[in-house]
C-alpha positions in Angstrom: 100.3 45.2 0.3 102.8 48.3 1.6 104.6 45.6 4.3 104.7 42.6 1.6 106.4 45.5 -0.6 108.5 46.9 1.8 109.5 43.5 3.1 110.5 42.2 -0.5 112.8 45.2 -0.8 114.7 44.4 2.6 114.3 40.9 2.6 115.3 40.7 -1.1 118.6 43.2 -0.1 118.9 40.5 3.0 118.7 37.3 0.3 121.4 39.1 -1.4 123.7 39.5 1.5 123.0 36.6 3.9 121.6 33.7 1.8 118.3 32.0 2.1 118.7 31.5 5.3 116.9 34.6 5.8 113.5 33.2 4.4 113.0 31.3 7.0 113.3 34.7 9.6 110.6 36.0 6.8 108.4 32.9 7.0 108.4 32.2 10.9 107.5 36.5 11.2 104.4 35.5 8.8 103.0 32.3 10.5 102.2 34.8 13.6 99.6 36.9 11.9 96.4 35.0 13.3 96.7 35.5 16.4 97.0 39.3 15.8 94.6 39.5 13.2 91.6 37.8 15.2 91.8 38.2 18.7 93.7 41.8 18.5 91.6 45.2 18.6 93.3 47.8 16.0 96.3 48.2 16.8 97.4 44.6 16.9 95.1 43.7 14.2 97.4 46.3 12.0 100.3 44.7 13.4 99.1 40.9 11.8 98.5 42.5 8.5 101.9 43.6 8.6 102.9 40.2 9.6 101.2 39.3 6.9 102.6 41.5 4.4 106.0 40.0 5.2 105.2 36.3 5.3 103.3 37.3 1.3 106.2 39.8 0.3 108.6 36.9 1.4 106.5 33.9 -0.5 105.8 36.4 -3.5 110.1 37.4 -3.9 112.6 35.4 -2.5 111.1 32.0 -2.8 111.0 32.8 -6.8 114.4 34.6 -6.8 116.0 31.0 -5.0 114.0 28.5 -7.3 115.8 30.8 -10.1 119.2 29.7 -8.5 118.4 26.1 -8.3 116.3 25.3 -11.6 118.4 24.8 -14.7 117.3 27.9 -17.0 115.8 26.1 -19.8 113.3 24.5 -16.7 112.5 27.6 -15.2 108.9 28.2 -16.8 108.2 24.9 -15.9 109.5 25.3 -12.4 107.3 28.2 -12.2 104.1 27.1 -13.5 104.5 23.8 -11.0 105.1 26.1 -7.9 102.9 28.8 -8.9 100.4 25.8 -9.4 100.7 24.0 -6.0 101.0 27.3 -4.4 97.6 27.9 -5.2 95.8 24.6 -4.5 97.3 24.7 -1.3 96.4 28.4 -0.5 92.6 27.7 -1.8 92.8 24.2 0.2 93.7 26.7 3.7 91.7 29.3 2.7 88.7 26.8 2.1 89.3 24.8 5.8 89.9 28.3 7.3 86.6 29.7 5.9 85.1 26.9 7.5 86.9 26.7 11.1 85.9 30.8 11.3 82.5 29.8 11.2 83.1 27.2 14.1 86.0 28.6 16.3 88.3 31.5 15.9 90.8 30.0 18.1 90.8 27.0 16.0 91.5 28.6 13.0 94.3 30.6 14.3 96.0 27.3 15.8 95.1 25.8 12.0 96.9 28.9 11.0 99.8 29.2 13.0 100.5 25.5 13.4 100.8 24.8 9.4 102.5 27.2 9.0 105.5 26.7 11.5 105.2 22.8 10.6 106.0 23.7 6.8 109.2 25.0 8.2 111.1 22.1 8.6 110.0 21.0 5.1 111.4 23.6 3.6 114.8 23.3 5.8 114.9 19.4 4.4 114.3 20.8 1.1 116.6 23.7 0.7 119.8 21.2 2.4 118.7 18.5 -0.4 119.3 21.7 -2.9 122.2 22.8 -1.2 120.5 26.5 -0.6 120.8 26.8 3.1 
């Protein structure tokens, strides 16, 4: 929870002076937590929940602060509630398949992990260009 704090406050000061491009920078540093977390001993183990804590601080600030630029004010609440809401099915949906890939292979979950991760990527590029964001 200290790096998903400490990475909204710089990536947040980032948003302000760069753009959105720099989500992506937050959200390609986050996909690479697995890997750390679950075949690392300590040290790198600390260094995936870091990871982690930027790829969270990242989806918890600056994806909210740019829907706020690119939703019509009197939609916003609506916005939120529909993002908030997909943003937990789908996090309940991973968490669910990785619960169940832990039990079966470690190195299939990270790949599960990593792989979804870096494949929403693109998505969100298409996305933000529709938007005009990026």
């Amino acid at each position: 929870m200290a790096a998903g704090g400490i990475s909204s406050l710089i990536f947040g000061r980032l948003l302000d002076k760069i753009g959105p491009k720099v989500m992506l920078v937050a959200f390609f540093l986050g996909a690479f937590f697995a890997p750390f977390v679950f075949f690392g001993k300590f040290f790198f183990a600390t260094i995936g929940m870091i990871l982690w804590g930027i790829g969270l601080g990242a989806q918890e600030s600056l994806l909210k602060a740019t829907l706020a630029n690119v939703i019509p004010r009197d939609k916003r609440s609506t916005a939120f509630g529909v993002f908030d809401t997909g943003f937990g099915i789908a996090w309940f949906l991973g968490s669910a398949i990785m619960g169940i890939l832990y039990a079966k292979s470690l190195l299939a979950l990270v790949i599960f992990s990593v792989v979804l991760q870096i494949a929403a990527l693109p998505l969100f590029i298409i996305a933000s260009k529709k938007q005009k964001i990026i």
